[in-house]
C-alpha positions in Angstrom: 0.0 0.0 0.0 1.5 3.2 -0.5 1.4 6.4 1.6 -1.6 8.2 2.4 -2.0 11.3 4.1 -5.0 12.9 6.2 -5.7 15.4 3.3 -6.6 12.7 1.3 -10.2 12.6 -0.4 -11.9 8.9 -0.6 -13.9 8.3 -3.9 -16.5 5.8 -4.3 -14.5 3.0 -6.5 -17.2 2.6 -9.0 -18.0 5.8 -9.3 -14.5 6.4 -9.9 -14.8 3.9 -12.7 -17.7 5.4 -14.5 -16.5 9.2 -14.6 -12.9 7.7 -15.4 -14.2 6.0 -18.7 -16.3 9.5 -19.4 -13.3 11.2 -19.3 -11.6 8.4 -22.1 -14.5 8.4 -24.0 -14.4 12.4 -24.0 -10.7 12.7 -24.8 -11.1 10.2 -28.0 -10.7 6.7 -27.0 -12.4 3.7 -28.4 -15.0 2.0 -25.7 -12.8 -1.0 -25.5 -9.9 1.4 -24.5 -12.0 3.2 -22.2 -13.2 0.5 -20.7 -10.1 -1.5 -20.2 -8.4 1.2 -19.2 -10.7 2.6 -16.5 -11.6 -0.7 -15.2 -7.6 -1.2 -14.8 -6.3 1.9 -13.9 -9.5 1.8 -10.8 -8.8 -2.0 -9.5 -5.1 -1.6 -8.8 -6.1 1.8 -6.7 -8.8 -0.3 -5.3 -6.0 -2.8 -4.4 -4.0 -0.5 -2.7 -1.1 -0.2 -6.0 -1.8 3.1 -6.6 1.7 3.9 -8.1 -0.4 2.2 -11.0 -3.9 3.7 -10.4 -6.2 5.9 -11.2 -3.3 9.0 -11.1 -2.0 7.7 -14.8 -5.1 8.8 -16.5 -3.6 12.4 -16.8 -0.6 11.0 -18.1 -2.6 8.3 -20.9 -4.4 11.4 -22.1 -1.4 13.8 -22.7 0.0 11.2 -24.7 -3.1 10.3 -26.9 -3.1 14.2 -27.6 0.8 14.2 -28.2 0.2 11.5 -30.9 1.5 8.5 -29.2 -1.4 6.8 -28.5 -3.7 5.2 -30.9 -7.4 6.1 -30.1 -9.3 3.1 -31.9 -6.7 1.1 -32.8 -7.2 -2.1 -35.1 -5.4 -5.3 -33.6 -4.2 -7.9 -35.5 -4.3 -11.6 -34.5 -2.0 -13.8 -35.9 -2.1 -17.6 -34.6 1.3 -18.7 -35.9 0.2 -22.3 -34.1 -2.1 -24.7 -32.6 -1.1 -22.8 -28.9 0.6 -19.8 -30.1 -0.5 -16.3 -31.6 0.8 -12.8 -32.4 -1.3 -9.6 -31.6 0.0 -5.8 -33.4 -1.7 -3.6 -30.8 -1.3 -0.8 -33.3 0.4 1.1 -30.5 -2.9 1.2 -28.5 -3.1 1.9 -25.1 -1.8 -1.4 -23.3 -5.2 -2.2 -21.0 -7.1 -2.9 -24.5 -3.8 -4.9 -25.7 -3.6 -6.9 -23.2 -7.1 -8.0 -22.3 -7.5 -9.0 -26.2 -4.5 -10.8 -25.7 -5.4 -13.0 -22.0 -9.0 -13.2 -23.9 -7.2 -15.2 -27.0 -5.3 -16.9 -24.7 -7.9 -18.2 -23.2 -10.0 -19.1 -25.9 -6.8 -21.4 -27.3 -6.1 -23.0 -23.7 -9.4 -24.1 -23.4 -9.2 -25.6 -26.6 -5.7 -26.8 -27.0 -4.8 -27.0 -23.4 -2.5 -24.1 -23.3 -1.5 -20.8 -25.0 1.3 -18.5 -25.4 0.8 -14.9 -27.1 2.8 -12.2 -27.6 2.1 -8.5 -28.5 3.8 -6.4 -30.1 3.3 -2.7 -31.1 1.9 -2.1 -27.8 2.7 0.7 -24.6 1.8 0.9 -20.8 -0.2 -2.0 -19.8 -0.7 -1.0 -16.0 -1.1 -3.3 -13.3 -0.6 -7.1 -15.2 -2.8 -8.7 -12.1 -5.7 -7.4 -14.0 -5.2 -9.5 -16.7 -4.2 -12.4 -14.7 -6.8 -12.8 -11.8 -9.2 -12.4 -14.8 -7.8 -15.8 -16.3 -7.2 -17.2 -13.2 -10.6 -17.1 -12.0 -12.1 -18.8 -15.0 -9.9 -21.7 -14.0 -6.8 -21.1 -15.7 -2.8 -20.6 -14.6 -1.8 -16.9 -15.9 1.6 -15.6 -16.5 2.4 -12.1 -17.6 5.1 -10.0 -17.8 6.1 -6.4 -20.0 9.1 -4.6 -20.9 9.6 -1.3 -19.4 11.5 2.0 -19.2 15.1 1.2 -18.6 15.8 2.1 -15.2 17.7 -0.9 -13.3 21.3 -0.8 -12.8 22.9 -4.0 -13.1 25.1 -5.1 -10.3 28.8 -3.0 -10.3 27.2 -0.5 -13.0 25.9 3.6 -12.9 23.8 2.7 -15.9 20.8 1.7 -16.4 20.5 -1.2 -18.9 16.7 -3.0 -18.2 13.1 -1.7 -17.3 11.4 -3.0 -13.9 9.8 -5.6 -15.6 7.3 -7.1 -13.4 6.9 -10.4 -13.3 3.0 -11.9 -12.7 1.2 -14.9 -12.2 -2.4 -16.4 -10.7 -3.8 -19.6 -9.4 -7.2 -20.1 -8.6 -8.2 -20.9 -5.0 -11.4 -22.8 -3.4 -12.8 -19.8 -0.8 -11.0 -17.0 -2.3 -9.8 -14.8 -4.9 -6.7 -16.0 -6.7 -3.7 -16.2 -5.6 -1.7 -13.6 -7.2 2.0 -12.8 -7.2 2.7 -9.2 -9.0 5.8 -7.2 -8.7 8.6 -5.4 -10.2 12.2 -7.0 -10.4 13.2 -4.0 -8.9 12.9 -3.1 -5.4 10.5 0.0 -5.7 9.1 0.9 -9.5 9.5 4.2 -11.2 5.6 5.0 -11.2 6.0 4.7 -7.8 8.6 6.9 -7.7 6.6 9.6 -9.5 4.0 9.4 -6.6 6.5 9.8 -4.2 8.0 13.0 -6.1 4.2 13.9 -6.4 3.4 13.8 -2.4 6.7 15.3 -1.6 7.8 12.0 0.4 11.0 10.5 0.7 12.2 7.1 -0.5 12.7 4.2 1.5 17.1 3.5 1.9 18.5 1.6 -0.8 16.1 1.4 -3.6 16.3 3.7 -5.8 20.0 5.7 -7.2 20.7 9.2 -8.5 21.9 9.6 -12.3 25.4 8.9 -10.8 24.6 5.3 -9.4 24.7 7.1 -5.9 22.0 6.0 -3.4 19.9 8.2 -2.3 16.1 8.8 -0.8 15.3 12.4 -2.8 12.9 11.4 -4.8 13.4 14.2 -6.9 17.2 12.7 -7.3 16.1 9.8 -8.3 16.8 8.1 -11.7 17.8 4.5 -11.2 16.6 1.7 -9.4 18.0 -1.1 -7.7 17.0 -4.7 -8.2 15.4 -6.9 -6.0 18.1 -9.7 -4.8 21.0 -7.8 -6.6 22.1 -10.3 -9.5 19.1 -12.3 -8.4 16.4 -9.3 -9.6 18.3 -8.7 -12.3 18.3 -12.2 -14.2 14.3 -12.4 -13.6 14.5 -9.0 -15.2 16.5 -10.3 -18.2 14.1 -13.3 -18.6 11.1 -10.6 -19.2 13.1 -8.3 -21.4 14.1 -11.6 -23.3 10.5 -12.6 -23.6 9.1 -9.2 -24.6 12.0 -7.6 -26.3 13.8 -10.0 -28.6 10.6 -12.7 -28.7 8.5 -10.2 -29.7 10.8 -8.7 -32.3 10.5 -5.0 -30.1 13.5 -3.0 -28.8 15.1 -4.5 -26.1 17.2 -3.5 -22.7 18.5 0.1 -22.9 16.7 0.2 -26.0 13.3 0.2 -24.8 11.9 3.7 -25.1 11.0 6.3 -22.1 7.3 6.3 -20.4 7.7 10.1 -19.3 9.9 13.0 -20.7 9.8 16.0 -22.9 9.2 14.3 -25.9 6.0 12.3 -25.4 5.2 12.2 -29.0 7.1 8.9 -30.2 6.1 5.5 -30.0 6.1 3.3 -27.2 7.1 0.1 -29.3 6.4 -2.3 -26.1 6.2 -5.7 -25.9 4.1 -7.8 -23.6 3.8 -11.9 -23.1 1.1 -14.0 -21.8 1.0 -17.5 -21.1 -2.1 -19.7 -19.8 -3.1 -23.0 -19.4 -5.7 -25.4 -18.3 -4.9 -26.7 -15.0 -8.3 -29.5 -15.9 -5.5 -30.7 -18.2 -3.4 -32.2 -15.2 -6.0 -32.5 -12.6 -9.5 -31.4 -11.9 -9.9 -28.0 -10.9 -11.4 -28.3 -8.1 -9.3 -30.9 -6.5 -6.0 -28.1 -7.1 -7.4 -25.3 -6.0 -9.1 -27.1 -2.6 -4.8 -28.2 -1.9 -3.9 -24.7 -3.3 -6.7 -23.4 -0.6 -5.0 -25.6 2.4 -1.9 -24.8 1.2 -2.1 -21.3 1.5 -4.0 -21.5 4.8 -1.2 -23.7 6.5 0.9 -20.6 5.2 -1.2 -17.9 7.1 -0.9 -20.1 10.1 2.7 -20.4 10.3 4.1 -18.7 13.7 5.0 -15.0 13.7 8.5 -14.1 15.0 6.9 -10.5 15.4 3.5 -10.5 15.9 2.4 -9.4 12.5 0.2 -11.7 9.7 2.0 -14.3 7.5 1.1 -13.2 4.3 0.8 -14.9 1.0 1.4 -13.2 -2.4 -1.7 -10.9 -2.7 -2.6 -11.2 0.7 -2.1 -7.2 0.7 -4.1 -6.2 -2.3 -6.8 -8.0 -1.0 -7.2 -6.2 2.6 -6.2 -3.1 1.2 -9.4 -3.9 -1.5 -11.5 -4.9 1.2 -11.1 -2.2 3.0 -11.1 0.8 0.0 -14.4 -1.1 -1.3 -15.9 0.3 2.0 -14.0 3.5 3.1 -12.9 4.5 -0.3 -10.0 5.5 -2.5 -7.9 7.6 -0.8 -6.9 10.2 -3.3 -4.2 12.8 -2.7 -5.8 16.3 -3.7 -3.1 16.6 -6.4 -3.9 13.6 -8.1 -7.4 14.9 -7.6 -6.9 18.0 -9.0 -5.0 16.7 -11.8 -8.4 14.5 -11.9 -10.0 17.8 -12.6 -7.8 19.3 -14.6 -8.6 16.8 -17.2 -12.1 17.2 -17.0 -12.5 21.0 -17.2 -10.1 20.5 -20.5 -12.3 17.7 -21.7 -15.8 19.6 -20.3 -17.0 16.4 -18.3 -18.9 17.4 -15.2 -19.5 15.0 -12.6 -15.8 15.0 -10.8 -17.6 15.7 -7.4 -20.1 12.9 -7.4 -17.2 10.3 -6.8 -16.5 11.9 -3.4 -17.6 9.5 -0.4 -19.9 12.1 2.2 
């Protein structure tokens, strides 16, 4: 979860939802971009990863005016086998790319067992637990992972040569939402870095470096980030790059292009890959996901050394949801305001409505 201050204003998630796809709609979107977009950008705020929430709406629309962005782009499907496929995301926003992409994978798993499909042509993708839990809810094992801005020093260097490349997967459980592991190779990502620069906060010690390879905790310093596990990180970061980069046929490691700067005019040229299968293929579903369940459970029971909750991946997110479903989403009032912004410029009324009394 990230920080939250008192000044914060809570927002009713799906009225959030709703007046964020207005504003898409309004700025020149498709309604499959809209949609995807909205209903992505809102969950991971709902789940507590705002770094990747509803504050990069601002950002998707200056770059759809700045000629970046395709507003109703046409994919192209491409099923180069029995469990494989190619989609050209005609530089679309990523949310659309990528839920056409878990849909076709889906549609060939349950079919053929299992699926791998790349995309190509594509741009920020936002939290990949969207697309995953989807999958993995309809009985399926999801993997997915995207390139990113290069911002991760390898071990011994000052310059950056990979993105933060998170890495994602999801099981399905008996009594629960999936079980969902999402995170970046590094140890903090550089969106969330922008919402610490926002807030005016300071970084947490050792994550992040200035353009020198010094560490430091100014966010307003900060350039390059650290990997998780030092050479550890960086390998799981090389495997995504591999897979989205030279797989895909799209720039790869210090090639990959920039998600902010002055310039936001050129092509993302991202890749992203997603892999399913049918776990009914090795055993019925609802005998895995019952062990998954007691698994887990024998996990959350383990002693504390400290007091706090043994947690498994996702265990967060889904308190954090819990809990915003009923109290809200904390916005900061300059994400608000940059909320706002975007709708005076786009003349949709309605920004007040979201507001919890």
């Amino acid at each position: 979860m990230e920080n939250v201050t008192e000044s914060a204003i809570n927002v009713n998630a799906a009225a959030l939802e709703a007046f964020a796809q207005k504003l898409l709609l309004a700025a020149g979107f498709d309604g499959l971009s809209s949609r995807t977009a909205a209903e992505g950008l809102v969950q991971a705020s709902l789940r507590g990863v705002d770094s990747h929430g509803i504050r990069l709406l601002p950002h998707y629309v200056k770059a759809l005016k700045a000629g970046r962005l395709t507003p109703q782009p046409e994919f192209k499907f491409e099923q180069t086998g029995p469990t494989t496929g190619i989609i050209n995301a005609d530089h679309a926003l990523g949310f659309p790319a990528g839920q056409t992409a878990i849909d076709k994978a889906m549609e060939i798993a349950a079919q053929q067992g299992m699926a791998a499909v790349t995309v190509t042509n594509s741009s920020h993708c936002g939290m990949l637990a969207y697309y995953t839990i989807q999958a993995a809810k309809k009985g399926f094992f999801a993997l997915a992972v995207t390139n990113t801005t290069p911002r991760l020093i390898p071990t011994g260097s000052k310059k950056a040569f990979l993105g933060t490349n998170p890495f994602c997967y999801a099981f399905p459980l008996q009594n629960e939402e999936p079980l969902c592991y999402d995170a970046a190779t590094t140890q903090i990502t550089g969106n969330k870095i922008q919402l610490y620069r926002q807030l005016g906060l300071a970084l947490p010690d050792g994550v992040a470096a200035d353009k020198d390879g010094n560490i430091t905790t100014d966010a307003k310093l900060a350039e390059l980030l650290v990997p998780f596990g030092d050479y550890k990180g960086f390998g799981i970061a090389l495997l995504v790059d591999i897979l989205c980069g030279a797989l895909c046929g799209m720039p790869n490691g210090d090639q990959v292009s920039a998600m902010y700067g002055a310039d936001i005019s050129g092509k993302r040229l991202l890749g992203q890959f997603y892999l399913v299968f049918d776990i009914n293929r090795f055993r019925p579903l609802q005998a895995f996901a019952q062990e998954l369940q007691e698994e887990m459970d024998r996990l959350r029971a383990l002693p504390s050394v400290d007091g706090r909750a043994i947690m498994a991946p996702g265990d967060p997110e889904k308190l954090i949801s819990a809990e915003r479903a009923t109290s809200g989403i904390p916005l900061e009032p300059e994400i608000f305001a940059s909320l706002q912004s975007v709708a005076d410029e786009l003349n949709v009324t309605g920004i007040n409505e979201i507001i919890l009394n």
